[in-house]
TIVO-2410 file (N, C-alpha, C; in nm, 3 decimals):
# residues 173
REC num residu      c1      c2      c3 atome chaine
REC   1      X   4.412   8.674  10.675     N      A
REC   1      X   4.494   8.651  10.789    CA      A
REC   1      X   4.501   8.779  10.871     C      A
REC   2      X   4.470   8.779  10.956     N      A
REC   2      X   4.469   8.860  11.083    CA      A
REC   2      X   4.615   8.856  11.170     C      A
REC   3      X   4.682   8.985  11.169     N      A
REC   3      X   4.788   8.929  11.248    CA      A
REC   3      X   4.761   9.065  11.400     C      A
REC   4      X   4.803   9.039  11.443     N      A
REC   4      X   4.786   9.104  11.611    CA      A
REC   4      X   4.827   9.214  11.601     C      A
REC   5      X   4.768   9.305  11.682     N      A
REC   5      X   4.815   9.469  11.663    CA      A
REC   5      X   4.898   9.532  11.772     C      A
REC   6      X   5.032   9.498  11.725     N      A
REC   6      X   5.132   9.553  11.878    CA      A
REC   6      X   5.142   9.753  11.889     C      A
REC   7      X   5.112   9.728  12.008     N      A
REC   7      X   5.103   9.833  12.057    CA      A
REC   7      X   5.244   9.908  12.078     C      A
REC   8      X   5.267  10.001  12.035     N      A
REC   8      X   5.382  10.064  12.009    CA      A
REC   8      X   5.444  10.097  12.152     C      A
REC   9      X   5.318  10.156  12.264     N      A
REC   9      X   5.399  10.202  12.384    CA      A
REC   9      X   5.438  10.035  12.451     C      A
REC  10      X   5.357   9.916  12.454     N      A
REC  10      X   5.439   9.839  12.503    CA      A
REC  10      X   5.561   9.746  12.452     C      A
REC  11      X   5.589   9.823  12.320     N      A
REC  11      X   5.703   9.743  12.273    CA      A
REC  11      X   5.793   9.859  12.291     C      A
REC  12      X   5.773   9.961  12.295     N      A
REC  12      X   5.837  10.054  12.341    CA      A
REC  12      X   5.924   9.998  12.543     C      A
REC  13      X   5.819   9.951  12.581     N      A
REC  13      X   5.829   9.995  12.742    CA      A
REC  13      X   5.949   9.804  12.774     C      A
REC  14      X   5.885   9.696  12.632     N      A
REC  14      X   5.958   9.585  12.620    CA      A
REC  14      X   6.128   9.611  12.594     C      A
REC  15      X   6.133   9.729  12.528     N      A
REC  15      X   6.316   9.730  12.492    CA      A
REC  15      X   6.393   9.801  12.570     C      A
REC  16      X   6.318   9.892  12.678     N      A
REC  16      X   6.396   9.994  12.780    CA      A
REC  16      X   6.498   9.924  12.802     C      A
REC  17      X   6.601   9.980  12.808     N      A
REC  17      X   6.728   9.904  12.904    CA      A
REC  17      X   6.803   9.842  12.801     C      A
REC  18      X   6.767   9.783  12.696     N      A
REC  18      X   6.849   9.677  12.604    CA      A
REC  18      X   6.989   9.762  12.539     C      A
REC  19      X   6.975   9.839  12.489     N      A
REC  19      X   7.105   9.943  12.501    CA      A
REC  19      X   7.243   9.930  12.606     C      A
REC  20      X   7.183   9.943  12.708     N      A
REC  20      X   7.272   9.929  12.839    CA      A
REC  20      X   7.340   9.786  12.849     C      A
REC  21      X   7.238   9.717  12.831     N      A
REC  21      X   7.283   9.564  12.868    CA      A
REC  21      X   7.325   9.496  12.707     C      A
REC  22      X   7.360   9.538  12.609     N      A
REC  22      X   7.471   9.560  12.496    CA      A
REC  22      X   7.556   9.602  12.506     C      A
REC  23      X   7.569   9.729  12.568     N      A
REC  23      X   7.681   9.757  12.617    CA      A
REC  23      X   7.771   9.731  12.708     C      A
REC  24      X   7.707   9.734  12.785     N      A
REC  24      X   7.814   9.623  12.951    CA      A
REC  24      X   7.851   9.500  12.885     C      A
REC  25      X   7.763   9.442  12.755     N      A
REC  25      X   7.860   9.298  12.722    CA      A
REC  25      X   7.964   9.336  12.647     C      A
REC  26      X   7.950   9.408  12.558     N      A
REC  26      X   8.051   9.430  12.480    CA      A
REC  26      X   8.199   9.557  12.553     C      A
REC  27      X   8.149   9.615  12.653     N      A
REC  27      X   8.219   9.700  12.710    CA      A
REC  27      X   8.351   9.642  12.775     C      A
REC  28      X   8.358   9.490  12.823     N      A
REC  28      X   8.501   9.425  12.890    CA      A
REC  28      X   8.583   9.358  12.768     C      A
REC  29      X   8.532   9.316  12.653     N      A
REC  29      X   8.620   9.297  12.551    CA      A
REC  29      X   8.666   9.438  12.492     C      A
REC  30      X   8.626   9.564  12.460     N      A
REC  30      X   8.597   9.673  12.404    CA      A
REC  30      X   8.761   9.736  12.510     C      A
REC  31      X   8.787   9.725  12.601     N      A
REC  31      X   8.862   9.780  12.703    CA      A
REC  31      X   9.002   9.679  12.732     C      A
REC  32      X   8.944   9.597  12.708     N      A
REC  32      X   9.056   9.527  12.666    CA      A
REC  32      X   9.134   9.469  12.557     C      A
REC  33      X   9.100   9.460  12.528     N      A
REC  33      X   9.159   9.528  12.338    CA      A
REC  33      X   9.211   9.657  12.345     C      A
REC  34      X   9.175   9.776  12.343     N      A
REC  34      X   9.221   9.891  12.393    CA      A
REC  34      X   9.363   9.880  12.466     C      A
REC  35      X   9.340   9.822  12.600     N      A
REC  35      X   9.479   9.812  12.690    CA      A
REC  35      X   9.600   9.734  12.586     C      A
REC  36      X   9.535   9.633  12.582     N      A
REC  36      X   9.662   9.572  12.435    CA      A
REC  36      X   9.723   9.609  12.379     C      A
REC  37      X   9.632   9.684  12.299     N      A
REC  37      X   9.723   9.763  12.169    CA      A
REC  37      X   9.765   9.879  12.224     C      A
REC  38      X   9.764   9.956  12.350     N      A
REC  38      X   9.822  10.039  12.423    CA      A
REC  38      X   9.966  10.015  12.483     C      A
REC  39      X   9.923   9.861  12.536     N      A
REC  39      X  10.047   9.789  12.560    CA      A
REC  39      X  10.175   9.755  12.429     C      A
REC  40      X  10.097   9.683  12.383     N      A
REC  40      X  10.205   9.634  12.234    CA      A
REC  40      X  10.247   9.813  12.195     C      A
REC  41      X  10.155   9.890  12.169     N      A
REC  41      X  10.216  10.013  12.167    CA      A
REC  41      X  10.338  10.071  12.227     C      A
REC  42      X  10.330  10.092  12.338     N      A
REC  42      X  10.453  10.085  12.455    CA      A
REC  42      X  10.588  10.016  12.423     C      A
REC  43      X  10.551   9.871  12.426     N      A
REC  43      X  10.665   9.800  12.378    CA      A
REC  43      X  10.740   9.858  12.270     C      A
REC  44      X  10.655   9.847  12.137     N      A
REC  44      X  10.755   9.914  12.038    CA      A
REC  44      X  10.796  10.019  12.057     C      A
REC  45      X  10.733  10.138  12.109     N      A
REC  45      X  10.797  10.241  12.178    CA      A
REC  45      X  10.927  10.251  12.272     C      A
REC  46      X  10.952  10.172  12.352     N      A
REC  46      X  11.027  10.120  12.434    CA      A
REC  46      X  11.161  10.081  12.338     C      A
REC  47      X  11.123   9.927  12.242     N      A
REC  47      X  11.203   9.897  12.172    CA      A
REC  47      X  11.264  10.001  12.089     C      A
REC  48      X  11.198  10.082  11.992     N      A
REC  48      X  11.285  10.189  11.943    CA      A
REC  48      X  11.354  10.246  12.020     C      A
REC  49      X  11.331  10.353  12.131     N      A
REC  49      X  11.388  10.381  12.188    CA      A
REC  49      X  11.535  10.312  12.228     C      A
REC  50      X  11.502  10.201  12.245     N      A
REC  50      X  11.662  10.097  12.286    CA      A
REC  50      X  11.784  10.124  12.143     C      A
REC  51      X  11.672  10.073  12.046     N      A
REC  51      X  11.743  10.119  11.928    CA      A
REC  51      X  11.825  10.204  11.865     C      A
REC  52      X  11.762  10.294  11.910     N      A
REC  52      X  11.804  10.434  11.884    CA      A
REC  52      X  11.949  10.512  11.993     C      A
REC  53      X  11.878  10.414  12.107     N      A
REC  53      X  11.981  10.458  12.221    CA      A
REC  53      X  12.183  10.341  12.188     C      A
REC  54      X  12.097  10.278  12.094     N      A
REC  54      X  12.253  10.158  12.051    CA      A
REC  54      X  12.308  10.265  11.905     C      A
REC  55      X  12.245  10.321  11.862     N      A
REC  55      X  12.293  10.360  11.715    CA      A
REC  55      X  12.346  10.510  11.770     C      A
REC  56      X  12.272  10.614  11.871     N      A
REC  56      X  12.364  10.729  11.902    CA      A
REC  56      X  12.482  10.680  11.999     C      A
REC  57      X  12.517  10.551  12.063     N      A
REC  57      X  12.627  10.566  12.121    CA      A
REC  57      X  12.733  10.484  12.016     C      A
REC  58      X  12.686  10.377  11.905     N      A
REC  58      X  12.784  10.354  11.827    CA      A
REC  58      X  12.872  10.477  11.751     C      A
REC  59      X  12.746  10.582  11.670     N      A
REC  59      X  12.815  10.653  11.581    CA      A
REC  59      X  12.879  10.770  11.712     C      A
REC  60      X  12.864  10.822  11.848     N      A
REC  60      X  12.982  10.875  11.908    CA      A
REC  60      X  13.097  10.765  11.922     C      A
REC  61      X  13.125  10.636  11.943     N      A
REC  61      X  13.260  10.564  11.933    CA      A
REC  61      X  13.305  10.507  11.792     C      A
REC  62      X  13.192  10.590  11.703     N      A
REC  62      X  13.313  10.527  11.549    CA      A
REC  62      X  13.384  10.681  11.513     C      A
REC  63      X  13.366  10.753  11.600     N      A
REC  63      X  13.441  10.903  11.567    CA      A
REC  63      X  13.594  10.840  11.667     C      A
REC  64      X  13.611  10.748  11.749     N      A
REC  64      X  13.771  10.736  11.782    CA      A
REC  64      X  13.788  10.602  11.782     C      A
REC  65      X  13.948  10.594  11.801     N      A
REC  65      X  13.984  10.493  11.739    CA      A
REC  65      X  14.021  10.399  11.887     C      A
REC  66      X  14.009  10.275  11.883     N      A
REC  66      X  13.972  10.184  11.998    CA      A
REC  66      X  14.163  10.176  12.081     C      A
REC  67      X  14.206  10.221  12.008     N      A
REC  67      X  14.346  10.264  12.070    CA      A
REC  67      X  14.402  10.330  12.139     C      A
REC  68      X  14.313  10.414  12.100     N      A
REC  68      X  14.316  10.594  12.190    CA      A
REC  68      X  14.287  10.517  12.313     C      A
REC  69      X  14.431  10.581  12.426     N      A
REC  69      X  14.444  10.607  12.576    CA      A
REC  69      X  14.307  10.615  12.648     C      A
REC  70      X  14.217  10.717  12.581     N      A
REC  70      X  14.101  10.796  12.645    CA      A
REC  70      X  13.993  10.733  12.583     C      A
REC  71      X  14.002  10.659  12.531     N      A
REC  71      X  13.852  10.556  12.448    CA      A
REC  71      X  13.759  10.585  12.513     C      A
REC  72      X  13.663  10.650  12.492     N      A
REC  72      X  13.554  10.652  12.592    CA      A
REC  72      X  13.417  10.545  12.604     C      A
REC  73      X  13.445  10.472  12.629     N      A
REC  73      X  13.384  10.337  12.664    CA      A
REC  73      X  13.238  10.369  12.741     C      A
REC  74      X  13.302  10.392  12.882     N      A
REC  74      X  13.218  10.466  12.976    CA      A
REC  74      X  13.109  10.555  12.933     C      A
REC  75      X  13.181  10.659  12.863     N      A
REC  75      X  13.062  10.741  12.775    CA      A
REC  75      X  12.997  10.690  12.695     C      A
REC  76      X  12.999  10.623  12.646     N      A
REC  76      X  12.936  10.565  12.560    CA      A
REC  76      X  12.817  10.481  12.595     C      A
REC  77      X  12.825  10.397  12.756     N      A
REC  77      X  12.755  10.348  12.824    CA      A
REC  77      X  12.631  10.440  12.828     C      A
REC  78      X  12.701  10.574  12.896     N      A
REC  78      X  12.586  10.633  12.945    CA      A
REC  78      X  12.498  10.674  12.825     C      A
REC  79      X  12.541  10.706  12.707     N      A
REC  79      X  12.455  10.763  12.607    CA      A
REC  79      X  12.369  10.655  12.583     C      A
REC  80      X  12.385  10.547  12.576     N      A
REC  80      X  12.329  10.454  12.565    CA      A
REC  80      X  12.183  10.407  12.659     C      A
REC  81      X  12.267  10.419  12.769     N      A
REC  81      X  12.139  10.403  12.923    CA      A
REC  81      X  12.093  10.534  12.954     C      A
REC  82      X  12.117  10.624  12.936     N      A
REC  82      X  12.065  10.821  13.010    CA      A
REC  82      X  12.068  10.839  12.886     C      A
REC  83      X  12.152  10.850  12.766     N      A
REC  83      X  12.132  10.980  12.654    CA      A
REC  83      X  12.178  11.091  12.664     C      A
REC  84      X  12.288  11.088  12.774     N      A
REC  84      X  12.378  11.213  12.775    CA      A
REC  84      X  12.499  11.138  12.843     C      A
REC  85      X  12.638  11.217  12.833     N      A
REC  85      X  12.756  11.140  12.882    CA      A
REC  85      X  12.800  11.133  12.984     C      A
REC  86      X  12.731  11.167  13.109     N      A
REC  86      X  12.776  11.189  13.224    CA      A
REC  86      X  12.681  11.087  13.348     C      A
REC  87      X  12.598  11.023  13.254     N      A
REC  87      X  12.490  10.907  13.319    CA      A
REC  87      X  12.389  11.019  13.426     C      A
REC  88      X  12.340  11.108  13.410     N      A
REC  88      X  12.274  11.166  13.461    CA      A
REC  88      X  12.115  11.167  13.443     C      A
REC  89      X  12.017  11.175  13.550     N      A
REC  89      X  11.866  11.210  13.478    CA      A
REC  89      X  11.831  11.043  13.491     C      A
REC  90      X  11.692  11.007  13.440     N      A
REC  90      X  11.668  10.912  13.433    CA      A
REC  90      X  11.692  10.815  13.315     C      A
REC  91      X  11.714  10.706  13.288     N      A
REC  91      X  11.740  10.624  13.208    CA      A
REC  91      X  11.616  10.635  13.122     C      A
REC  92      X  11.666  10.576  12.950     N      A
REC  92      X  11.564  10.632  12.846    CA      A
REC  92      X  11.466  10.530  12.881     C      A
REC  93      X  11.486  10.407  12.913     N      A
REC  93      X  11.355  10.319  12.941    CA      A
REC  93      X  11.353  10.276  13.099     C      A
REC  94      X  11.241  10.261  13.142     N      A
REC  94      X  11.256  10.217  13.320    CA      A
REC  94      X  11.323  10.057  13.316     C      A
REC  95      X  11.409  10.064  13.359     N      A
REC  95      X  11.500   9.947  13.406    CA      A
REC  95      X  11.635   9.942  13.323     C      A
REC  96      X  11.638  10.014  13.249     N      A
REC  96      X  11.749  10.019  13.175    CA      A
REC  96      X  11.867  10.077  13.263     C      A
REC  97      X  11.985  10.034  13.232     N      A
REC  97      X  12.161  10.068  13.324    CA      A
REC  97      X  12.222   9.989  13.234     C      A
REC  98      X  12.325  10.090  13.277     N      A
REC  98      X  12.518  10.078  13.206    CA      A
REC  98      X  12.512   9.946  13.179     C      A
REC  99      X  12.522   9.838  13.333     N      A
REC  99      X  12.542   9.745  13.292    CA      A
REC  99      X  12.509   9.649  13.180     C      A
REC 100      X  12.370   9.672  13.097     N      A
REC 100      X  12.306   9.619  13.004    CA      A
REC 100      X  12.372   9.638  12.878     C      A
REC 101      X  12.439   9.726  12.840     N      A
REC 101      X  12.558   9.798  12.750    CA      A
REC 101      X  12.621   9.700  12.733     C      A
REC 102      X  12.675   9.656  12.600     N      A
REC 102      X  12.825   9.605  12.549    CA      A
REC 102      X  12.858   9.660  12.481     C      A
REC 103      X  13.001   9.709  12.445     N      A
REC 103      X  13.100   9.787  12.388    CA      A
REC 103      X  13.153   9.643  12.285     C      A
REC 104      X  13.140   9.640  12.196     N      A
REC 104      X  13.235   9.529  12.105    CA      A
REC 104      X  13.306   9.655  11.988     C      A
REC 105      X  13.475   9.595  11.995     N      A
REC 105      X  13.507   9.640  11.912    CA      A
REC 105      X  13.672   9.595  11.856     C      A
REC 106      X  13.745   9.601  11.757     N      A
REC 106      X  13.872   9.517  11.782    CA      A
REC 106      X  13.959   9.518  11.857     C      A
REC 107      X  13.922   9.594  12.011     N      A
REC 107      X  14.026   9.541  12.109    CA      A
REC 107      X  13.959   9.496  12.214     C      A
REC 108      X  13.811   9.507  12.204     N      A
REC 108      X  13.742   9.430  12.323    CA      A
REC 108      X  13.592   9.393  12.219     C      A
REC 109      X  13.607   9.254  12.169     N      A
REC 109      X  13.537   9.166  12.154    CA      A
REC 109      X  13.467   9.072  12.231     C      A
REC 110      X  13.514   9.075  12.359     N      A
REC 110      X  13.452   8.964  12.438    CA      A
REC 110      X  13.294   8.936  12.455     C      A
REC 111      X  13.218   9.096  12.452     N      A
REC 111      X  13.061   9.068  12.442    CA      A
REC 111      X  12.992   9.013  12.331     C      A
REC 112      X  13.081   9.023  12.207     N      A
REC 112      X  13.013   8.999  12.061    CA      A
REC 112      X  13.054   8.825  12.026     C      A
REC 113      X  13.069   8.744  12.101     N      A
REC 113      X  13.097   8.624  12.043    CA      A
REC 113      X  13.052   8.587  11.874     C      A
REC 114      X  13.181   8.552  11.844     N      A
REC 114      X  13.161   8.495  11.664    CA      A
REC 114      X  13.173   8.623  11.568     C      A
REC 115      X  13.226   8.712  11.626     N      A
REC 115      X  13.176   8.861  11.539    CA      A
REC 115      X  13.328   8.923  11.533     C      A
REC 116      X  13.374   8.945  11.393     N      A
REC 116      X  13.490   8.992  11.394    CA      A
REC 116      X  13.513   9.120  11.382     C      A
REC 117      X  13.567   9.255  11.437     N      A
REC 117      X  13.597   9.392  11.411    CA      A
REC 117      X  13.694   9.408  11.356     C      A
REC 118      X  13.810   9.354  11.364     N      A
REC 118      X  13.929   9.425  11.260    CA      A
REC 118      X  13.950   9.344  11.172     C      A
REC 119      X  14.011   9.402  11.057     N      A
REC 119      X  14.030   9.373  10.952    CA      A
REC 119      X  13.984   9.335  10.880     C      A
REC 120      X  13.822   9.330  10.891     N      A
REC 120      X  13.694   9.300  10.737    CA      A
REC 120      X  13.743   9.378  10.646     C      A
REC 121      X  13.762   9.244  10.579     N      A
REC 121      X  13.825   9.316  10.417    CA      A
REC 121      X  13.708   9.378  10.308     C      A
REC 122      X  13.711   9.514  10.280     N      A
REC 122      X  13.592   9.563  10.156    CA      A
REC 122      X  13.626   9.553  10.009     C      A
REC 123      X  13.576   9.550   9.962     N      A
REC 123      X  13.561   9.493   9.791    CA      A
REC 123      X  13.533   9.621   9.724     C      A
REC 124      X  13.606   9.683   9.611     N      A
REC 124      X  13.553   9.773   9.548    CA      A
REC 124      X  13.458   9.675   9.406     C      A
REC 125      X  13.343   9.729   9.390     N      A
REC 125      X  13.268   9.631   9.289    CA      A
REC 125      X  13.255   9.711   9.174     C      A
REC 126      X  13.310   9.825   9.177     N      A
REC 126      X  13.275   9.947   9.065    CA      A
REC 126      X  13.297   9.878   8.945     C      A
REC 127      X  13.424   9.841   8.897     N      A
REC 127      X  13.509   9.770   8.795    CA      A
REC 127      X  13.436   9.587   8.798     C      A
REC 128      X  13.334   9.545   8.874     N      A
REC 128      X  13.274   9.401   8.849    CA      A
REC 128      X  13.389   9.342   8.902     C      A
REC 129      X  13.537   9.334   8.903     N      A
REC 129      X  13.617   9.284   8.924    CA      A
REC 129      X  13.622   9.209   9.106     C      A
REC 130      X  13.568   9.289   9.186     N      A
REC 130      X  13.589   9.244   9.341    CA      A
REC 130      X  13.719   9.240   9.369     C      A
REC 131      X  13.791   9.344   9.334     N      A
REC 131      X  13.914   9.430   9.400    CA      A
REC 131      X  13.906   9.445   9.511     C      A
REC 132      X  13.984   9.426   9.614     N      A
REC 132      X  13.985   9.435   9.739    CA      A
REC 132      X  14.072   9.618   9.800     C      A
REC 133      X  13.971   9.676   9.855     N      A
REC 133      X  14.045   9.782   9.859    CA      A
REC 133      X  14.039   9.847  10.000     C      A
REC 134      X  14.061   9.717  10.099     N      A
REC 134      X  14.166   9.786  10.217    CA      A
REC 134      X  14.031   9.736  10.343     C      A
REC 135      X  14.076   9.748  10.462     N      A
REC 135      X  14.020   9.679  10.579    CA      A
REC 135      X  13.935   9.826  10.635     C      A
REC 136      X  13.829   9.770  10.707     N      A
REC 136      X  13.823   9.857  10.814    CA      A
REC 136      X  13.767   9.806  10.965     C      A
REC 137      X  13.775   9.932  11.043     N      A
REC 137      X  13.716   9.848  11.203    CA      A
REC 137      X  13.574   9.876  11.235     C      A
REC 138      X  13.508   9.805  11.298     N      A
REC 138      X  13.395   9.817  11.305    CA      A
REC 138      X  13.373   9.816  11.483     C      A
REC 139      X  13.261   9.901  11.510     N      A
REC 139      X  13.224   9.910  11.671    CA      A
REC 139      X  13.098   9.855  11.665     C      A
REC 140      X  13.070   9.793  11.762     N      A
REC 140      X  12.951   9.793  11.759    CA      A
REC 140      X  12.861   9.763  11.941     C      A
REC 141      X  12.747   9.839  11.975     N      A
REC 141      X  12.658   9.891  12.058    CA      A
REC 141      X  12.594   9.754  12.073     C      A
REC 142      X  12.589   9.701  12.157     N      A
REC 142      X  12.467   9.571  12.241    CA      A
REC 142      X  12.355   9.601  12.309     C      A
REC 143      X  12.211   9.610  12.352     N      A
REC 143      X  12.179   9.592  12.500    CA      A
REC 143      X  12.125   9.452  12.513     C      A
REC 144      X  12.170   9.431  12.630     N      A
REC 144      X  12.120   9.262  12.623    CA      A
REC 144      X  12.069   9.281  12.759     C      A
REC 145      X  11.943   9.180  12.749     N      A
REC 145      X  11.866   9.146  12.888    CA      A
REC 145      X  11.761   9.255  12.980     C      A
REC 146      X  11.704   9.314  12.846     N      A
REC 146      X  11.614   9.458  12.933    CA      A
REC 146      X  11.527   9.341  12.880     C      A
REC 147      X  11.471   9.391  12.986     N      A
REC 147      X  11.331   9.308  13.019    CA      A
REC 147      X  11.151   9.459  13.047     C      A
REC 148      X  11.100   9.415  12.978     N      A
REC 148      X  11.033   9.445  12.941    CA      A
REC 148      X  10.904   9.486  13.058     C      A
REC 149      X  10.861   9.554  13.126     N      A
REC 149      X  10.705   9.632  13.229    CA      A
REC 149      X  10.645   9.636  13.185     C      A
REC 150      X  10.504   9.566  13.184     N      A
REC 150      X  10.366   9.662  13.125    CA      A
REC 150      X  10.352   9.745  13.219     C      A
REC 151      X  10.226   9.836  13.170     N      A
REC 151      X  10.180   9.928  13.302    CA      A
REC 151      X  10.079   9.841  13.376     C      A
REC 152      X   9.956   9.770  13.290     N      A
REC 152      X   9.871   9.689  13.372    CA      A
REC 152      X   9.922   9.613  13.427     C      A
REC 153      X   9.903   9.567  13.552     N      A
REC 153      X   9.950   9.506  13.665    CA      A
REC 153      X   9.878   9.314  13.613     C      A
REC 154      X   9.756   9.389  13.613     N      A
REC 154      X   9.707   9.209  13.530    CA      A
REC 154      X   9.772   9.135  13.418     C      A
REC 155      X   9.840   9.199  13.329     N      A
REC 155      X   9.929   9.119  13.205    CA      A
REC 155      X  10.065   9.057  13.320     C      A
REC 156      X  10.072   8.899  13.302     N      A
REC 156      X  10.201   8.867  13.338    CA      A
REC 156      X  10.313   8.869  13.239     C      A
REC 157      X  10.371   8.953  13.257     N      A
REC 157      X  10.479   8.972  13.197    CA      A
REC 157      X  10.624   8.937  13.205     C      A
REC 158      X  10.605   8.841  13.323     N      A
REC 158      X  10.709   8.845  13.381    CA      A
REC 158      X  10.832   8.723  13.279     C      A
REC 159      X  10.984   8.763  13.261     N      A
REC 159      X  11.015   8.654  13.182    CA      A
REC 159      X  11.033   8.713  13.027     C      A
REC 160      X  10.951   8.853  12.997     N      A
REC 160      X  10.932   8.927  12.865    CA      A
REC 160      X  11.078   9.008  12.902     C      A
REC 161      X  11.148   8.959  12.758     N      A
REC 161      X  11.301   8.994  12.781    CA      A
REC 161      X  11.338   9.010  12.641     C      A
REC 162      X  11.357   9.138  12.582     N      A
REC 162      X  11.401   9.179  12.451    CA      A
REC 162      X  11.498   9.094  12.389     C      A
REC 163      X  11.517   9.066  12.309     N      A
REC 163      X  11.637   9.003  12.244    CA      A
REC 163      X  11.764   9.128  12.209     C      A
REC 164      X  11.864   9.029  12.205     N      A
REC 164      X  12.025   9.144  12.209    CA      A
REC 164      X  11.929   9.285  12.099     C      A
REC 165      X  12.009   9.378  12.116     N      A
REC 165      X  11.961   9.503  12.054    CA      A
REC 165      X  12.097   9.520  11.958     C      A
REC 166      X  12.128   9.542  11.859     N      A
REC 166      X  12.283   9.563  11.844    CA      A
REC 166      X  12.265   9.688  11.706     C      A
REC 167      X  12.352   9.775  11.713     N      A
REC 167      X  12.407   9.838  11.619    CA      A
REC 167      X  12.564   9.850  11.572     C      A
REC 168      X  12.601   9.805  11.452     N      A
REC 168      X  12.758   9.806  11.400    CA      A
REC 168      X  12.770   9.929  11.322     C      A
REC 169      X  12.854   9.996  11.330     N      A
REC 169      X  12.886  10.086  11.266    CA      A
REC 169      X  13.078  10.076  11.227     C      A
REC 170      X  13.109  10.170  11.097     N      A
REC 170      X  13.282  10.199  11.083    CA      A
REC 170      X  13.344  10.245  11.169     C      A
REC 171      X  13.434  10.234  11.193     N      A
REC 171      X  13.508  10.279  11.370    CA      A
REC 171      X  13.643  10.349  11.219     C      A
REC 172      X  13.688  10.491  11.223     N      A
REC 172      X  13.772  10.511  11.183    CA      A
REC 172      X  13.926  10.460  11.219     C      A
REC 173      X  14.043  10.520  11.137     N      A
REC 173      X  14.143  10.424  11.206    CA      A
REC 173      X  14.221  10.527  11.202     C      A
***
C-alpha cells in the first residue's frame, strides 16, 4: 500500500491562521466568563461590606441604653451608610443612604416586625437545669432595599435588590 507523500511546506502553508481563528472563537466566551465572576465578585464584595457596615453600627448602639436622652440613633445611621459619625465622605457602597438604615430596638421596634427586644429571657444551662437567669435588650442594625449596580452596562440588573441585611446584638441596660 502506497500512501501519498504530504509535503510538509504545504501542510505547513494549509494551517497558517488556524491559531487565530481558535482563538477569536473561544475569545467572546473566554471574556465573558471573566466579566461574571468579576461581577458576582463585586457583589459579594459589596454585600460584605453592607454587613459589616450593620455589625459596626450595632455594637456602637449596644454600648447605650435605648433610654438615654442622647441615644444616638442618627449616629448610628451614618456609621452604617459613610462609616464614620458625622455622615461625611462617600457612602461605603454606591447608592447606599441613612435612609436604608433601621434602628430596631425596645423602644423603637417599628422596622423589625415580629421581633422582640426587651425582655428575652436567658437560661443558665450550666447546672442542665434551664434556670432562668434574668432578661436582656437587644439592638439590632437593618439595611433594607440597596439595590445592587454592575459595572457592565450590558448585564440587566435592574430589579437586583439585596435582601434585609440585619445584625442583633446585647444592648446593655
Amino acid at each position: 500500500m502506497n500512501l501519498p507523500r504530504i509535503n510538509s511546506r504545504n501542510s505547513y502553508k494549509r494551517q497558517r491562521g488556524v491559531a487565530a481563528v481558535e482563538f477569536g472563537i473561544l475569545l467572546a466566551p473566554m471574556l465573558l466568563m471573566a466579566c461574571g465572576v468579576a461581577e458576582f465578585g463585586r457583589a459579594i464584595y459589596q454585600y460584605d461590606t453592607l454587613t459589616k457596615a450593620t455589625r459596626s453600627a450595632a455594637r456602637y448602639l449596644s454600648q447605650f441604653s435605648p433610654d438615654d436622652v442622647a441615644y444616638p440613633t442618627a449616629e448610628a445611621k451614618c456609621l452604617a451608610a459613610f462609616g464614620n459619625l458625622d455622615c461625611s465622605g462617600q457612602p461605603l457602597a454606591p447608592g447606599l443612604s441613612t435612609s436604608m438604615v433601621v434602628v430596631c430596638d425596645r423602644v423603637n421596634a417599628s422596622g423589625c416586625p415580629g421581633q422582640s427586644f426587651s425582655n428575652v429571657s436567658t437560661y443558665d444551662n450550666t447546672s442542665g437545669s434551664g434556670t432562668p437567669a434574668g432578661t436582656v435588650n437587644l439592638v439590632a442594625v437593618r439595611i433594607t432595599g440597596f439595590a445592587y449596580s454592575p459595572l457592565q452596562s450590558f448585564i440587566n440588573a435592574s430589579g437586583m435588590t439585596f435582601g434585609n441585611i440585619t445584625t442583633v446584638m446585647r444592648q446593655v441596660l
